[in-house]
Wavefront OBJ file of the C-alpha trace (Angstrom):
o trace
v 5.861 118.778 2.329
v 6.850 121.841 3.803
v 7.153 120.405 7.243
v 9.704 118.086 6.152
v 11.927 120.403 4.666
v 11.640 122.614 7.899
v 12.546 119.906 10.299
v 15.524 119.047 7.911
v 16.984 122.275 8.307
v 16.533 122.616 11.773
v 18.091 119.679 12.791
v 20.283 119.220 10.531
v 21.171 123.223 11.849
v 21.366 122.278 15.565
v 23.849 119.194 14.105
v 25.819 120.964 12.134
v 26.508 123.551 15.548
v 27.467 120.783 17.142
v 30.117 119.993 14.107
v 31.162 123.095 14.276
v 31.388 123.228 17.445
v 34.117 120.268 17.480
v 36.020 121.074 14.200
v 36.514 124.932 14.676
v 36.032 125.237 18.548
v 37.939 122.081 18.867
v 35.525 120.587 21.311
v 35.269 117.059 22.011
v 32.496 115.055 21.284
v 31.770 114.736 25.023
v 31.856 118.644 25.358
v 29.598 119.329 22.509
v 27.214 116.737 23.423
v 27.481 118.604 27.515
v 27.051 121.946 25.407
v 24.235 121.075 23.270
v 22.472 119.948 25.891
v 22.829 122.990 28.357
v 21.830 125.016 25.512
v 18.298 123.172 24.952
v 18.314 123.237 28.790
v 18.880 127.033 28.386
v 15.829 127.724 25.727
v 13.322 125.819 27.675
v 14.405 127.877 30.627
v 13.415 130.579 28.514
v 9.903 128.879 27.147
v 11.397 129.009 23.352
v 11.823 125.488 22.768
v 8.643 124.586 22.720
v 7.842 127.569 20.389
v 10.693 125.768 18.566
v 9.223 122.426 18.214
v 6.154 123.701 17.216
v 7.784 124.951 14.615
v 10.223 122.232 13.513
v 8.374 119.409 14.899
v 10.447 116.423 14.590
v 13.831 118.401 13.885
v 13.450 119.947 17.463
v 12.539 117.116 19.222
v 15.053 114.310 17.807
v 18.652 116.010 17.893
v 20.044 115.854 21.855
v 18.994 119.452 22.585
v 15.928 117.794 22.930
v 17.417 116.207 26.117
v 17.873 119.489 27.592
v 14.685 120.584 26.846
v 13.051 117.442 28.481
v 15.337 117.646 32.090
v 13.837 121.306 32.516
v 10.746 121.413 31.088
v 9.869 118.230 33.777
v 11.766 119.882 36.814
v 9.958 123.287 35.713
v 6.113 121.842 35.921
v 6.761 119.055 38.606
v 8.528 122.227 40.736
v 5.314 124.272 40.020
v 3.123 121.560 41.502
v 5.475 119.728 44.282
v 7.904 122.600 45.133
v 11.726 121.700 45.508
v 11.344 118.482 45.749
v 9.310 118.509 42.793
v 12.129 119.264 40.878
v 14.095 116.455 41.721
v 11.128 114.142 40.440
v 10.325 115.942 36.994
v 14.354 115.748 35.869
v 13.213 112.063 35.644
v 9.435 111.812 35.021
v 10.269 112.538 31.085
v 13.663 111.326 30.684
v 13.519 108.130 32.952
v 13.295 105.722 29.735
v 16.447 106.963 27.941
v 18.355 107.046 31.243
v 17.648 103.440 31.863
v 18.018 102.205 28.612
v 21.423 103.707 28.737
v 22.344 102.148 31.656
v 21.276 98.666 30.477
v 22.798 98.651 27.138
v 25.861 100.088 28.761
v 26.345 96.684 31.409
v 25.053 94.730 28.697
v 27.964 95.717 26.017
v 30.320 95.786 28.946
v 29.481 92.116 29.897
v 29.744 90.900 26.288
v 32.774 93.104 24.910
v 35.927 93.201 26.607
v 36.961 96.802 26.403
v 40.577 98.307 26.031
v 42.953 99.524 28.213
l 1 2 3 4 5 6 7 8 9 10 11 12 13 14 15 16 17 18 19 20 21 22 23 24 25 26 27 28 29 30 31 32 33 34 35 36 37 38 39 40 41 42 43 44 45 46 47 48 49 50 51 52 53 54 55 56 57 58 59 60 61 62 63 64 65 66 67 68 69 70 71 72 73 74 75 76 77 78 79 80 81 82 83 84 85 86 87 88 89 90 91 92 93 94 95 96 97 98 99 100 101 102 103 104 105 106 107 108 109 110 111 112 113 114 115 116 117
C-alpha cells in the first residue's frame, strides 16, 4: 500500500513542477514539457533517476521526465559498448516506439482533421 502512495506523490510532485512551472514561471506548455525533459535527461546523467524509480516505481517512470531519462540512459550504455556512434543508436533503442507512434498518430489526425489557420 505504501508503494502506491509513494508513486502518487512523486508524480504527482514532478506534475505539479511542471504546473508551476507554467502558472508562476509563465512557461508554455511546450517549454515545460522541453524543461521537464532536460531535467530527467539531467538526473540520469547523474545516475539518480534510476535510484529514483526504484524508489517511486511507477511515479518515476510514467510522468515525461521519464523521457529524458530513457534518451540518456540508452545513448549512455549503447556509447559504452559502440563508442560515438553508439550514442546515436541508444537515443533510439528505448524510445523508438513512442517516437513512431507519435509520428503516426500525428499524419493520421492530420489526414482526418482539417486543422486551423
Amino acid at each position: 500500500m505504501l508503494d502506491y502512495v509513494i508513486a502518487f506523490v512523486v508524480g504527482g510532485g514532478i506534475c505539479f513542477i511542471g504546473q508551476m512551472l507554467m502558472d508562476i514561471g509563465k512557461l508554455s506548455p511546450t517549454h515545460t514539457l522541453s524543461t521537464l525533459v532536460v531535467f530527467g535527461a539531467l538526473l540520469d546523467g547523474f545516475h539518480l533517476y534510476d535510484r529514483l524509480i526504484d524508489f517511486a516505481g511507477a511515479g518515476a517512470m510514467v510522468p515525461i521526465t521519464s523521457f529524458g531519462h530513457s534518451l540518456v540512459h540508452g545513448a549512455m550504455t549503447e556509447g559504452d559498448r559502440y563508442g560515438f556512434f553508439g550514442v546515436g543508436m541508444g537515443i533510439f533503442e528505448l524510445t523508438s516506439v513512442g517516437i513512431s507512434s507519435t509520428v503516426l498518430f500525428s499524419f493520421l489526425v492530420a489526414i482526418f482533421f482539417k486543422p486551423k489557420g
